[in-house]
N, C-alpha and C positions, 0 to 999 in steps of 0.2 A: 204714810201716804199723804198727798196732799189735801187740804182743806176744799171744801166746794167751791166755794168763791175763787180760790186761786183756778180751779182747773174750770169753772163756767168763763174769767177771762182770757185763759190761754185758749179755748176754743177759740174764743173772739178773735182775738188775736191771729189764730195761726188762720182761721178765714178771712180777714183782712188783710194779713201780708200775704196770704199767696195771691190775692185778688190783683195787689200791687205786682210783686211779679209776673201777673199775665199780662198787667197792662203795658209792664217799662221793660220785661225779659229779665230785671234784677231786681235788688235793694228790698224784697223783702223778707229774706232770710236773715240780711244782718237787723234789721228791724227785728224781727221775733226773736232774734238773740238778745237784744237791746230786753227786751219784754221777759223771757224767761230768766235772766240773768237778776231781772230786779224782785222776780219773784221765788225763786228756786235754789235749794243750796246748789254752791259753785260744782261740787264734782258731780251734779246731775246734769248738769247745762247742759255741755256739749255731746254728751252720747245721746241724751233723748233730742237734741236736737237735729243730730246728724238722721236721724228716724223719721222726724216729720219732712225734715227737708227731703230725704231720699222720695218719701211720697208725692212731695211738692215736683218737683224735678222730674222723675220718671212721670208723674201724668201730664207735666207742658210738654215732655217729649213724646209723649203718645199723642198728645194733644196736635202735637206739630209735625208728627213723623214724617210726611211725605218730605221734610224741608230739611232735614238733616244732611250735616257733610259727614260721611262716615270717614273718609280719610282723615279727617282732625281728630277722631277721635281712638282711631287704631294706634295712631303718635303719639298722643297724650298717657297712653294707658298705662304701658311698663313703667314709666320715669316718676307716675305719681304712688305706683306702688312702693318704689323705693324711697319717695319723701312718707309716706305716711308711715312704714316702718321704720323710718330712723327718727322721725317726731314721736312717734307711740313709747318707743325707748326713751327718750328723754323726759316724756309728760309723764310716766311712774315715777322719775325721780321729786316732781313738782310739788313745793304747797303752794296750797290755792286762795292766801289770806286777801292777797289782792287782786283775786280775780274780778272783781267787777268794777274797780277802776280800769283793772286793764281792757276789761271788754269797753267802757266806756272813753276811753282813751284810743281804740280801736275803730271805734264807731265817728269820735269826730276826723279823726287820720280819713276812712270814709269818703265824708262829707266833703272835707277837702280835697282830697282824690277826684271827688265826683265831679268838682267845680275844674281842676287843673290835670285829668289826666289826658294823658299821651295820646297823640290822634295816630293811629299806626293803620296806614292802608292796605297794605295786603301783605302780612306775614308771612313768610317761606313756613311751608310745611312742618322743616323740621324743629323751627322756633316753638312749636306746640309739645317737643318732646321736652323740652328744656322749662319751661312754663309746668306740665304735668309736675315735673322733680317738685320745683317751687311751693306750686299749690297744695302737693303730699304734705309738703313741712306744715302749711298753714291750717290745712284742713283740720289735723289734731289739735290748734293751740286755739284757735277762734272758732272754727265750726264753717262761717259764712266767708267763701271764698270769693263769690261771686261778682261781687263791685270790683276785685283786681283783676280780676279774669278778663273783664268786659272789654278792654282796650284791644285785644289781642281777635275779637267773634267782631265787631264794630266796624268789620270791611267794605272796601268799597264794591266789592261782587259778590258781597251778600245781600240777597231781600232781609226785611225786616222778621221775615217770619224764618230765614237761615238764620238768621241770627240766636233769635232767643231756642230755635231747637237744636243748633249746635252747641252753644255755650249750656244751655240744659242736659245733654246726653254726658258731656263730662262732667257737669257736675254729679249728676246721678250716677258717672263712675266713680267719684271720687266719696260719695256720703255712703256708694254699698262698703267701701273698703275701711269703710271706720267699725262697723257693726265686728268686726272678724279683730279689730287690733283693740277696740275695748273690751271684747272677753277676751281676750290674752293680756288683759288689763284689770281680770276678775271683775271687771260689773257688771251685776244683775242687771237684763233687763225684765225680767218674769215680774214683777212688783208692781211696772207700770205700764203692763199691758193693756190694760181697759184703759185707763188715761190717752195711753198711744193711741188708740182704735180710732176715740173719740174725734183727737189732735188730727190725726190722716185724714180722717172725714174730711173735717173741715177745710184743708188743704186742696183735698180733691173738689171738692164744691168751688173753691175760691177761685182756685187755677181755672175751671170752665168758664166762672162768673167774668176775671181777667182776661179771660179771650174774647169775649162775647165785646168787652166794651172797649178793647184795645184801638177801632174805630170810631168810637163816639165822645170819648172823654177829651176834654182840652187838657194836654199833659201838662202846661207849664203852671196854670193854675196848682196840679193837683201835683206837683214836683214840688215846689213854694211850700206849700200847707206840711205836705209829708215831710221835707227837711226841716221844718222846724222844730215838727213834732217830734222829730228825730234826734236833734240837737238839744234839746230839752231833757230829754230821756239818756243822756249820754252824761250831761251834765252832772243828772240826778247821780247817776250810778258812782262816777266819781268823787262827788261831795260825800254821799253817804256813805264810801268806803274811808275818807280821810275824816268824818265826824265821831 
């Protein structure tokens, strides 16, 4: 089990990135990836992480429900069941020596993404079955979908608040379906149950705290500070995998 100090910062942590995610609708799941990955062996990452995130996720979407498109999300649904089972097969074959350069390799791909992606106005329907396949693949190898996704929810006949509770309901499709292909992937998650209780808390606390201020905060400020911080931490993960 983990040390106190590691699991007193992953609270932190996971109450602070989903605080970010209320405010921006993303970026703070691949952040807590960033965070758990520097702190945690590799084959724990992503199943405990797909755990906190599912809590993160289902409570913006509870949070936000009136605002949901549920058509997007009845499309998405088959096409990412079959990326996450044909990912889950491939990650049993995986070693994970250089998983936390990869995650940190992942995280500046990201950043960049964030600055240069795709401005797409209003996506046909069925582009979201096609996007589900995709995300299935990804969800297994990185955990944090969400910065890819966002181009695709970023509509122009979306409110802001369609936004992050649509792109939130898929993704909280997409983190239940890891729970069912990592135990068909034998891992335990019984071990870090208390750990998890703690983690979710925190999540759920963050996510209401990120709604509360999603009106009051000057984003571009607190965009600046968080990519730094972000880019820092990405750095870290792949120096100290090649040191």
């Amino acid at each position: 089990m983990f040390e106190m100090t590691t699991v007193v910062v992953l609270v932190v942590a996971c109450f602070v990135t989903a605080t970010v995610s209320g405010i921006l609708g993303m970026a703070g799941g691949v952040t807590l990836l960033g965070v758990m990955t520097a702190l945690l062996p590799a084959p724990v990452v992503v199943p405990l992480h797909g755990i906190v995130q599912l809590a993160s996720n289902s409570t913006r979407t509870w949070a936000f429900r009136r605002h949901v498109r549920w058509s997007i999300l009845f499309t998405f649904m088959a096409p990412s069941v079959v990326g996450v089972v044909i990912a889950a097969n491939i990650w049993g074959d995986l070693k994970l020596t250089w998983f936390r350069a990869w995650i940190g390799a992942f995280i500046l791909a990201f950043l960049v993404w964030r600055r240069y992606k795709p401005k797409l106005r209003n996506p046909p329907v069925w582009s979201y079955a096609v996007l589900g396949l995709a995300a299935g693949l990804l969800a297994i190898f990185v955990g944090a979908t969400g910065p890819f996704l966002a181009p695709f929810f970023l509509r122009d006949d979306f409110t802001n608040e369609q936004v992050i509770a649509t792109k939130a309901v898929c993704q909280t499709w997409l983190h239940l379906l890891k729970i069912p292909a990592f135990l068909a992937l034998s891992f335990d998650y019984t071990p870090y149950a208390s750990v998890l209780a703690a983690l979710v808390t925190a999540v759920i606390g963050g996510t209401y705290l990120g709604k509360h201020l999603l009106s009051t905060i000057s984003k571009d400020r607190f965009v600046f500070w968080f990519q730094l911080v972000l880019a820092i931490l990405a750095v870290y993960l792949i120096v100290s995998t090649i040191a």
